[in-house]
C-alpha positions in Angstrom: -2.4 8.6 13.0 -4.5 7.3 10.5 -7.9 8.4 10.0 -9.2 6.1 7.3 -7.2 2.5 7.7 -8.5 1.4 4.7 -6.8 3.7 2.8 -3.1 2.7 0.9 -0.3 4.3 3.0 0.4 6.5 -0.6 -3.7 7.5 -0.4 -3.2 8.2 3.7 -0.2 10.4 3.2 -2.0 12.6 0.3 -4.9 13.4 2.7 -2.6 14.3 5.5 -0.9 16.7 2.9 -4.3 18.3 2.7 -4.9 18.4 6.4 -3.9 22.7 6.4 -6.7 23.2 4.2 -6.5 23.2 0.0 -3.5 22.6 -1.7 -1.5 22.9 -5.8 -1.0 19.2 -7.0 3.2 20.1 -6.3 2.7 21.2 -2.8 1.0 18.1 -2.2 4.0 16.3 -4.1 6.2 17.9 -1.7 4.8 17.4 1.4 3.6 14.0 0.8 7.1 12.9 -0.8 5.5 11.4 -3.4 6.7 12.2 -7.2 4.4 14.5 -8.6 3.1 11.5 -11.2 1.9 9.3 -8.4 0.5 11.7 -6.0 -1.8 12.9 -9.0 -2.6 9.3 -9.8 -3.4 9.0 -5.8 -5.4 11.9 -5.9 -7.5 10.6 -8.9 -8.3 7.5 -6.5 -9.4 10.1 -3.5 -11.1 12.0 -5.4 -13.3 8.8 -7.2 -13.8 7.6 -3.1 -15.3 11.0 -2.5 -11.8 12.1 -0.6 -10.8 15.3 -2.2 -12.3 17.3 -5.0 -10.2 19.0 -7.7 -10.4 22.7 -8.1 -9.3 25.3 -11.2 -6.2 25.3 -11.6 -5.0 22.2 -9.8 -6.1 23.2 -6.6 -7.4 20.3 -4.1 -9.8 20.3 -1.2 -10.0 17.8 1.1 -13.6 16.6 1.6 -13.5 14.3 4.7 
């Protein structure tokens, strides 16, 4: 299922690792399967598109 099909598969499966609510940068490695390294440069793409927003402490929301 992909809500935004404009998105890269990497940047699609970020946001559904943020789709149980707010989430550490290494839970979102986890549950993405991503390394951590890319998943934070994917989120740093999300978050410029208005995708996510970066808490304290690592934390991630997703906007939309």
């Amino acid at each position: 299922l992909e809500a935004f099909p404009e998105l890269s598969p990497d940047s699609q499966r970020v946001l559904d690792a943020l789709a149980d609510g707010d989430a550490l940068l290494n839970v979102i490695s986890v549950k993405s399967g991503l390394p951590v390294g890319k998943a934070a440069a994917v989120l740093f793409e999300l978050e410029m598109q208005g995708f996510v927003k970066p808490y304290a402490g690592g934390m991630y929301h997703r906007c939309r």
